[in-house]
LOKELUM-109674 format. One record per residue (C-alpha): x, y, z. Coordinates in steps of 0.1 Angstrom, whole numbers, plus 2048, in hexadecimal, padded with zeros to 3 digits. Layout:
// residues N
XYZ/...
This chain:
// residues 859
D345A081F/D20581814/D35562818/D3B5467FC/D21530807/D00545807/D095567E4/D0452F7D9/D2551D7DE/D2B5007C7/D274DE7D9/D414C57DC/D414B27BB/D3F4907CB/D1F49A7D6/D144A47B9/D1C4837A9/D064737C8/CEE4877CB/CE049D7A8/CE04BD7B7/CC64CC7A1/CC04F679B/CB5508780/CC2529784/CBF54D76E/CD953C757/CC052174B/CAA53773D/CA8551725/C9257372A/C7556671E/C73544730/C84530711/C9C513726/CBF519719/CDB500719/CF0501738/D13507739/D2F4FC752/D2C509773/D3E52E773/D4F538793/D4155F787/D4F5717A7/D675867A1/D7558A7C7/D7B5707DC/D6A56D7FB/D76550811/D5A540826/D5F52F849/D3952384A/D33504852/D1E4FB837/D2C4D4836/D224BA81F/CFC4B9827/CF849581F/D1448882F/D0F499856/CF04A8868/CEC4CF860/CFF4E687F/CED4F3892/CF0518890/CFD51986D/D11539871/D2852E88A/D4B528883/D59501881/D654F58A1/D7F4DA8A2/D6E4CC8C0/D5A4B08B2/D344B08B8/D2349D8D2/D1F4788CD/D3D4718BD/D4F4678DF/D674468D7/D5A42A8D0/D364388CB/D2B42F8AA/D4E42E89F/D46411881/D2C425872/D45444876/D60436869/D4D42D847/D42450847/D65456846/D69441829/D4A453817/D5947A81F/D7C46F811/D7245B7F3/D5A47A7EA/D7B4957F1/D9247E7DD/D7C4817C0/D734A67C0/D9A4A97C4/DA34997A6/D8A4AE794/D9E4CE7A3/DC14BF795/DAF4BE776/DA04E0778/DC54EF781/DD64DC766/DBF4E874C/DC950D75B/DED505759/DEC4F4736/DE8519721/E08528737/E27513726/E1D51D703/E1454270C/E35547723/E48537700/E375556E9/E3E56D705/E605736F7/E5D56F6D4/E555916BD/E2F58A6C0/E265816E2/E0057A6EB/E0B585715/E28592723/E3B57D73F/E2E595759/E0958E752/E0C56874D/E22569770/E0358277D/DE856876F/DF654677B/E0455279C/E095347AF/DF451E79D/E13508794/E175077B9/DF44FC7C1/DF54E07A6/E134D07B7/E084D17DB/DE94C17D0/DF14A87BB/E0A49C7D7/DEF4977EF/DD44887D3/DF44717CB/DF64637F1/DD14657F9/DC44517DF/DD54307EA/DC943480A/D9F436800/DA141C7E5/DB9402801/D9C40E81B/D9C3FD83F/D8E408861/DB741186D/DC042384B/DCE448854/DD246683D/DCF48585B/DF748C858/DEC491830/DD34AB83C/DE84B9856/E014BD831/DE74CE81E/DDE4E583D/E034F0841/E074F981D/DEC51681E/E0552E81C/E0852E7F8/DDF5347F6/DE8553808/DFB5607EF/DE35527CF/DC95687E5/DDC5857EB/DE15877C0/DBF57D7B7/DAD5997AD/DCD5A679A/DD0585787/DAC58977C/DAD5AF772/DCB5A775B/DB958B750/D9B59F748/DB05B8739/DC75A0720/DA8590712/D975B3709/DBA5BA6FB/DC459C6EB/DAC5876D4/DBF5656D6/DC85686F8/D9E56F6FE/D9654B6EA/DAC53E703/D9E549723/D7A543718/D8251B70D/D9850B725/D954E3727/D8F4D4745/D924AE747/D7449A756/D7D47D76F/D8A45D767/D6A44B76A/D5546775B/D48465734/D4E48B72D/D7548A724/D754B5723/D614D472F/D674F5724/D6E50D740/D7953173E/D9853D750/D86558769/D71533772/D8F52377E/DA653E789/D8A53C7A6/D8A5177AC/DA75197C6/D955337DC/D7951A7DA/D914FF7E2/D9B50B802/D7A50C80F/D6D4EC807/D8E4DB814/D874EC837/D614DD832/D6E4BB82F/D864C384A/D694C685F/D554A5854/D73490857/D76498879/D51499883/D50472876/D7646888A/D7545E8A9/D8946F8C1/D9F4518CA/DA744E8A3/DCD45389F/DC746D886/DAD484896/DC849C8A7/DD649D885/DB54A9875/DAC4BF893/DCC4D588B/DC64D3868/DA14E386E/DB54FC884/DCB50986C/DB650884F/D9F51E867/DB7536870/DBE53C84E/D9E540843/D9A55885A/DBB569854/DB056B82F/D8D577832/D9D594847/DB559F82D/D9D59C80C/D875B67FE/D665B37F5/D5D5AB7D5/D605BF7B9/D425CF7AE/D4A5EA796/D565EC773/D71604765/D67617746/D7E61A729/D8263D731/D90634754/D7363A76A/D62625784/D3E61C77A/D32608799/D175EE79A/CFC5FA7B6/CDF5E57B2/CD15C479F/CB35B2799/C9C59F782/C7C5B2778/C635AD75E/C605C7745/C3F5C872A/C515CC70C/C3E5CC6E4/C1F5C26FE/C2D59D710/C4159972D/C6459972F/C7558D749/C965A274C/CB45A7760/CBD5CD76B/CDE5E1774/CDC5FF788/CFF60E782/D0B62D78F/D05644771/CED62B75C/CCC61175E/CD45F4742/CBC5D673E/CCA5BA734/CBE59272D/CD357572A/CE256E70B/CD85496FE/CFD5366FD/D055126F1/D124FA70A/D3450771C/D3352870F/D36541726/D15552730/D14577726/CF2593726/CE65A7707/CDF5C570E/CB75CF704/CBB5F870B/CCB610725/CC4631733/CE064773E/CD5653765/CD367A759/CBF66F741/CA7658754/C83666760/C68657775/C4866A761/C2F67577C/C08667775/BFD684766/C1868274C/C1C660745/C0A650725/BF3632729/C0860F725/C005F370B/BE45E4714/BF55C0723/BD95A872C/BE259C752/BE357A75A/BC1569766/BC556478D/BB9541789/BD253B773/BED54978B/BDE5307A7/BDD513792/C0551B78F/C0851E7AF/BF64F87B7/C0C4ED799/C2B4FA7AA/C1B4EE7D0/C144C87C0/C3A4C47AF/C484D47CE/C304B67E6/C3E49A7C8/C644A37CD/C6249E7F0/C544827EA/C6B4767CF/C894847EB/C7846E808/C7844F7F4/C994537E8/C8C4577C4/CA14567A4/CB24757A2/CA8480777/C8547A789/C8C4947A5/C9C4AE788/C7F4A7770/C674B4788/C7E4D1790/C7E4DA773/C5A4D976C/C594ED78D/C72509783/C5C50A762/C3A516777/C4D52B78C/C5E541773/C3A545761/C2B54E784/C49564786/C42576765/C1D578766/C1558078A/C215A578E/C095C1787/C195E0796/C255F877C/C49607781/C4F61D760/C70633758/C7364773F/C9465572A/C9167971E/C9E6766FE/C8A6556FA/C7263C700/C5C63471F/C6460D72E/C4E5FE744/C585E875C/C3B5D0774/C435C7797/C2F5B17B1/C395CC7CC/C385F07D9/C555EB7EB/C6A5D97D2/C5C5FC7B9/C6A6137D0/C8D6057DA/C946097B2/C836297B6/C996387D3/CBA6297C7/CBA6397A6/CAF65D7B3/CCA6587D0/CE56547B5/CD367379D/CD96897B4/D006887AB/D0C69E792/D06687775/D0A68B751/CF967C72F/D0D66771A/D0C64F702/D1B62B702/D306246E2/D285FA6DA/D4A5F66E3/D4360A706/D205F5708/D2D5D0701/D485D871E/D2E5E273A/D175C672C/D2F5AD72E/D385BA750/D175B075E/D1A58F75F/D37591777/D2A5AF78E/D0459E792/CF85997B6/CDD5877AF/CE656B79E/CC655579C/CA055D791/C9055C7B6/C7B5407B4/C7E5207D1/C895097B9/CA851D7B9/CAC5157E0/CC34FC7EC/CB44DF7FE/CC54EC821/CB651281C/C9751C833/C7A51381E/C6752E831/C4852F848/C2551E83C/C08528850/BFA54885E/C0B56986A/BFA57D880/C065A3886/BF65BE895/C025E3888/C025FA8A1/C0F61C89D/C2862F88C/C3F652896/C57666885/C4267886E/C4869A866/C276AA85F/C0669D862/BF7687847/BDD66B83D/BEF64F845/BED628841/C05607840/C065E9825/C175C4831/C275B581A/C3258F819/C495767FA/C355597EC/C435447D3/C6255C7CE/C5557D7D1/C3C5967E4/C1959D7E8/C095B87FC/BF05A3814/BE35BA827/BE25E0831/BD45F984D/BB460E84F/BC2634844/BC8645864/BBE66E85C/BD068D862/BEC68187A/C1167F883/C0C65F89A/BF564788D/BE662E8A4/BDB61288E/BDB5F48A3/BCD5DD88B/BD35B888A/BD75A486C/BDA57F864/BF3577843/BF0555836/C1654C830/C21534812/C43534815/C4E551824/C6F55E830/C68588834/C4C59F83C/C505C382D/C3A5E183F/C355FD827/C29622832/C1163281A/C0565A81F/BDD65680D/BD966B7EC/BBA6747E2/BC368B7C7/BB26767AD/BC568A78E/BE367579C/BDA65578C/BF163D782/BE963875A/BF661275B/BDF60B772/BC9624778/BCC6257A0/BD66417B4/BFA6477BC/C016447E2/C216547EF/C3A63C802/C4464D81F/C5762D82C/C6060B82C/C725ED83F/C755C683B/C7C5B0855/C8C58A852/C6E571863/C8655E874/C7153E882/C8353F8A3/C725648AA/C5455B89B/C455398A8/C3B5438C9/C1B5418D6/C265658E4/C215858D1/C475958C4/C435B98C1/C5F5CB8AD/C645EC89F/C6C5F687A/C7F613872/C7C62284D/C85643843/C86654868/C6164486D/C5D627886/C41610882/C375FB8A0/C2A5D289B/C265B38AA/C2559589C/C1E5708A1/C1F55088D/C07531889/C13515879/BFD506860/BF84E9874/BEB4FB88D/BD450F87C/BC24F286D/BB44E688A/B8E4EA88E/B814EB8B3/B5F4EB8BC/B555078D4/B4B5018F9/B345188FD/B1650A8E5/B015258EC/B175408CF/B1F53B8A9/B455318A6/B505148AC/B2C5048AD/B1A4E888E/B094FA87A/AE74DF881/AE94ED8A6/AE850E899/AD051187D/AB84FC891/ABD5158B1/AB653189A/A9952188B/AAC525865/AB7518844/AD752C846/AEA536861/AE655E867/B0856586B/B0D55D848/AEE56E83B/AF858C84B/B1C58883F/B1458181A/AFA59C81B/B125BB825/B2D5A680F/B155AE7F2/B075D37F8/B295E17FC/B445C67FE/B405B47DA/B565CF7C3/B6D5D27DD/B915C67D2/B9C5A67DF/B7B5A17F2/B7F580806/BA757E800/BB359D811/BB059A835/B995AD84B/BA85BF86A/BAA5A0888/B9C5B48A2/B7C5BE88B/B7959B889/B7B5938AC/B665AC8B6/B4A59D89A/B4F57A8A5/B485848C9/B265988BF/B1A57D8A7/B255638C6/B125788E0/AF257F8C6/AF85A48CA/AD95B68C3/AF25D18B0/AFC5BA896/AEF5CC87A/AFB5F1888/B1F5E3889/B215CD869/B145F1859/B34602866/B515E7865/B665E684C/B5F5C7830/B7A5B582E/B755AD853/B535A7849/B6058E82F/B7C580848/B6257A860/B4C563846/B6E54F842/B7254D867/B4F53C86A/B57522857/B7951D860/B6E519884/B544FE87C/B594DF893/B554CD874/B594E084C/B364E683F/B3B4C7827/B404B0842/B5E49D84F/B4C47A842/B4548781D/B6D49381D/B7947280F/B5B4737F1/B644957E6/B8648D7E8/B7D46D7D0/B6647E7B8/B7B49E7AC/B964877A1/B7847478A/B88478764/B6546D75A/B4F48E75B/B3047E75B/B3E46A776/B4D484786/B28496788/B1347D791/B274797B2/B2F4A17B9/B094A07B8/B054817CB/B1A48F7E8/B094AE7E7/AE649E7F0/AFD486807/AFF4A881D/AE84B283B/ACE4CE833/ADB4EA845/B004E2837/AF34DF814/ADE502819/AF8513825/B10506808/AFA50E7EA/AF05317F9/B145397FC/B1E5257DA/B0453F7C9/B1755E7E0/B375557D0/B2B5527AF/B205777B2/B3F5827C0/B515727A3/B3858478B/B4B5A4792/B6E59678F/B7A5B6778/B775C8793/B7D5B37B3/B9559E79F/B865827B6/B86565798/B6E5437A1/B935347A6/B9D5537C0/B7F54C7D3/B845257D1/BA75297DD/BA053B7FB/B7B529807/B805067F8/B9D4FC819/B8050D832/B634F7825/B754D681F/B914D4836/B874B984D/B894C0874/BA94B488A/B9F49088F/B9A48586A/BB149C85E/BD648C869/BD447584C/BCF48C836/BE64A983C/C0D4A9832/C294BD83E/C254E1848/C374EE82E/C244DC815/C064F8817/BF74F07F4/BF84C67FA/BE54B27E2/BC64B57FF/BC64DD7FA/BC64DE7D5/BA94C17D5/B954D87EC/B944F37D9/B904DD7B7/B6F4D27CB/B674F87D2/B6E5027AF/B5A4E47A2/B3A4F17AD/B415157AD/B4550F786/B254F5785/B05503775/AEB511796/AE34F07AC/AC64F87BB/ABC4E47DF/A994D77CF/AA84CE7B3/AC14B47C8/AAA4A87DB/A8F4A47BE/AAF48A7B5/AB54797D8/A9845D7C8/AAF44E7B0/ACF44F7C3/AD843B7E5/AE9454804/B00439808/B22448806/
């Protein structure tokens, strides 16, 4: 079971009056991207689940280490008497002031509950009575209770914060609060009763439903809202939340006494018992609800959740879908007016005995729906980079917090369109009675979990019905409660303390698989998240006519972000009547998958972590290391002078007696005979040991170049090309031009602008400026057949403007910025510089040099 704090746990209010904590969530938007007006915070859970986490207030203490442990009432190290104790102390001050006001918000929040019951228990015995006395006592079990123990200890701690000194004690009110836990126990204990007659009464009673939905919470003294509008179901669960957040503070008041404080035994046994029962009541609740009752008494349980884009009337939709146990509905978010209560509109359903997955042959051609232009997708993806760089920035400097949520927003605004736009794989179901709907999805994987969870629950005896609108507005209203996933999954949903992931490279060698039950053509695809959700980056040769395939292939994955690496198990079709009409490629049969968490402990080692996945009764054997992006940036010139790698390229064309370095005629020759319609030439990555094995024969001058580049497979054809100029001791456009180009792409003036991109061009050496134009005029060629490489000018910008420009380890510590930061203002100018001339009319070397006359080399 998850606890409280990773399913998004609400902050402490205080800190959200210090510190604007900022997140745009699934609520903020409708289905098609339109921003909708927020309402109050809803507490949507419908099953409490108490969590002893120590998640404290973030900005008031350093983060734990090991965040799941449980709170210990030993203090942490460094807080010995007398150590620091001032700056403690006002800590102190800071933690209480903050709990005092968040606990006057709570009174508020329990009185607005409590206000409805006097005039409801006064109708209960009149002829016409909206509840009877047994629900209302169900409903607000205890809650009188709570309101008084509370506003007893509010009563005697506020004199205390606002008459603040160094000797001031308040532990024995603590120790109070602590002792009085019993009567959460029993709140606890009738929870999930009070909200099912809750639930029931308002589908039953009309006035008692306008009750439940508008309940008005006063705001704090000093705040200019006097009311919010908060349903009942909202703050039934504000105790439960209560409890946990008073153990929290618990644990921050005592992190910031010192232990020869008169009330730090006091506050130690008040963390105690609070823990105790915290773990008393996590032991005794059940999980939380996840299923609905029909009206005709049966149990129609939610299995699985998610947000998916469906092509709908030919656009993109982004939608939120319901895998019950008998039915599939899609739903979006209804738009609501401030404090409303946030509800889904149902778009369609399909009854499980009546839903289909058409095979290819059967399946009608989609809508045409034009796909997004890649360049497009990366210039979101820089957008998102840049405001991600700027609210660091903003964060670092302490900047005004509507500037920090301005560009949030702007941020969540390019992710949700990178969101929509990016997926491509088809997943299309199909009702018998019906229509066809068509679903796109960034990954296999993510296809084929929906896939197997619906046939899993088709193969119960299941029947075909119909939903009357009465029988439909129940189970869509339902889904807002029973939703798992409660956020679109973009980063700007993450909380500032989540892991923002891994930046740099991934390095993992498949090796083989077993289990399989008869023999097959067989090959793996790796799959990693970017910018909240998957791509497939790389995938194995197809190993032929086997039970045990021995791939042992290396591969190096560029991470941006990355928290997960999925390995999917394909058997090879080649039955070409099995062809996918959505997008005409040939279906490949699953025959397993697994994920695994890339935990950055395991993972950054400079030693290789082999691990096994186990999918479907198939194991599949890996290893894997990680490179941080810092580390792979650095250029180092080769010792032995006598090879390729690693060497200037003025050493090398002169040793060769050439304009152009072979290695790179050679490369961009096989590139173009049988490399340049291949898909996601230059972006997928070739096989590492192909590589290696090509860098060792171009190093060594092997006289079988040619017989080998003939046989190896292109991609480490192409990865080897990128490898050469990676490896540079210095990137082909020089480490003393970096500076100029940086300069001259952010020109607004554009003949400006090309006078000095041309000026810096001639400004280069010969054999640099060769190389660049005859590998400028390669790319253009690639770029030529981008309907069927879907390499774009941008594609091939994005992944060769970092491994011409990026300067080499000495000039470059001024210029790069945190690891995470992997598309920094420097990356996005490079490939800018890339793109530049890669969209620039041919440049021909006589031509520049024709020019050299009338322009100085001075740079």
């Amino acid at each position: 079971m998850e606890p409280l704090s990773h399913r998004g746990l609400p902050r402490l209010s205080w800190i959200d009056t210090l510190y604007s904590n900022f997140s745009y969530g699934a609520d903020d938007y409708d289905a098609e991207g339109n921003e909708e007006q927020k309402g109050p915070p809803e507490g949507s859970e419908t099953m409490p689940y108490i969590d002893e986490s120590p998640t404290m207030s973030p900005q008031l203490s350093a983060r734990s280490q090991g965040g799941g442990d449980s709170i210990s009432p030993t203090p942490p190290e460094g807080l010995a008497p007398g150590v620091e104790a001032g700056k403690g102390l006002e800590m102190r001050k800071l933690v209480l002031s903050g709990f005092l006001a968040s606990e006057e918000i709570y009174i508020n929040q329990l009185e607005a509950l409590l206000l409805p019951m006097k005039p409801l228990k006064a109708t209960a015995t009149t002829s016409q009575p909206v509840l009877t006395i047994q629900q209302i006592e169900t409903i607000f079990y205890k809650i009188q209770d709570i309101y008084e123990i509370h506003k007893e200890f509010y009563d005697n701690l506020c004199p205390k914060v606002q008459q603040w000194d160094s000797q001031v004690t308040m532990g024995h009110l603590f120790q109070k609060l602590a002792s009085q836990l019993g009567v959460y126990k029993a709140f606890v204990d009738n929870y999930k009763v009070a909200l099912e007659t809750a639930e029931k009464c308002s589908q039953s009673n009309n006035q008692f439903q306008k009750i439940s939905e508008e309940l008005k919470v006063k705001g704090p003294k000093d705040s200019r809202d006097s009311h919010t509008s908060v349903t009942m179901e909202a703050l039934l669960y504000k105790p439960i939340d209560r409890v946990t957040r008073s153990t929290l503070v618990l644990h921050d008041l005592l992190k910031h006494t010192p232990v020869d404080h008169p009330d730090y035994p006091l506050l130690q046994d008040a963390l105690r018992i609070s823990q105790n029962f915290l773990s008393s009541i996590n032991e005794d609740i059940d999980p939380r609800r996840t299923a609905v009752t029909t009206p005709k008494g049966e149990t129609r349980q939610l299995v699985k959740d998610g947000f998916l884009v469906e092509v709908s009337e030919g656009s993109r939709k982004l939608r939120h879908v319901f895998l019950f146990t008998d039915v599939l509905l899609c739903a979006k978010l209804k738009k609501t007016s401030a404090g409303k209560h946030q509800q889904y509109d149902c778009k369609w359903y399909i009854p499980l005995a009546d839903l289909v997955f058409p095979s290819p042959e059967e399946s009608e051609a989609s809508p045409q729906v034009h796909p997004f232009p890649d360049h497009e997708l990366e210039d979101m993806k820089m957008k998102i980079s840049a405001l991600k760089s700027e609210i660091q920035k903003e964060k670092a400097n302490k900047g005004q917090s509507r500037a920090i949520e301005r560009l949030k927003k702007k941020m969540f605004e390019n992710e949700f369109l990178l969101l929509l736009n990016s997926p491509t794989i088809p997943f299309r179901i199909h009702n018998r009675n019906g229509k066809s709907y068509l679903f796109l999805l960034s990954s296999d994987y993510e296809r084929s979990e929906w896939r197997e969870a619906i046939q899993k629950l088709q193969k119960k005896d299941l029947q075909a019905f119909v939903l009357s609108s009465v029988e439909l507005q129940v189970l869509t209203g339902s889904c807002f409660k029973l939703r798992t996933v409660h956020n679109i999954p973009v980063t700007s949903n993450k909380d500032d303390d989540e892991s923002p992931g891994l930046y740099g490279f991934l390095h993992v060698i498949v090796h083989s698989a077993k289990g399989f039950k008869q023999s097959a053509n067989l090959y793996c695809t790796l799959e990693v998240d970017s910018f909240g959700y998957f791509v497939s980056k790389a995938k194995t040769r197809v190993f032929r006519d086997t039970t045990e395939p021995k791939w042992d292939e290396e591969f190096e994955i560029e991470l941006e972000g990355s928290q997960s690496l999925r390995i999917l198990c394909y058997e090879k079709c080649y039955d070409k009547t099995k062809v996918n009409k959505d997008n005409n490629e040939i279906v490949d049969k699953i025959m397993g998958k697994g994920q695994i968490q890339l935990d950055p402990q395991t993972v950054e080692t400079k030693n290789w972590h082999t691990d096994v996945i186990e999918m479907n009764g198939i194991k599949v054997e890996f290893s894997m290391k990680f490179t941080s992006r810092d580390m792979s940036l650095k250029r180092t010139p080769s010792k032995k002078q006598s090879g390729v790698f690693g060497v200037k390229i003025s050493v090398v064309t002169k040793r060769e007696r050439s304009k152009v370095p072979y290695i790179v005629r050679q490369c961009v020759e096989e590139v173009e005979k049988r490399g340049i319609e291949e898909v996601g030439i230059y972006r997928i990555s070739g096989v590492a040991t192909d590589i290696q094995a090509l860098k060792a024969v171009f190093d060594a001058n092997n006289k079988d170049i040619l017989l080998m580049l003939s046989d190896m497979d292109i991609n480490a054809i192409a990865g080897t090309l990128k490898l050469y100029f990676r490896e540079l001791p210095e990137p082909l456009l020089t480490d003393r031009l970096y500076p100029a180009f940086m300069e001259g792409i952010a020109l607004s003036d554009p003949a400006a602008k090309e006078n000095c991109m041309m000026h810096l061009l001639r400004s280069l050496p010969d054999p640099n400026l060769i190389t660049f134009l005859f590998l400028l005029e390669h790319l253009k060629r690639v770029a030529e057949k981008e309907p069927i490489n879907k390499m774009s000018l941008h594609n091939l910008a994005t992944v060769f403007g970092p491994t011409l420009l990026r300067p080499s380890e000495v000039e470059s510590k001024a210029h790069l910025t945190s690891a995470a930061d992997i598309w920094s203002h420097d990356v996005m100018a490079q490939v800018q510089v890339l793109l530049y001339y890669l969209q620039h009319p041919p440049i021909s070397f006589a031509e520049l040099k024709r020019n050299t006359l009338y322009f100085s080399t001075d740079v």
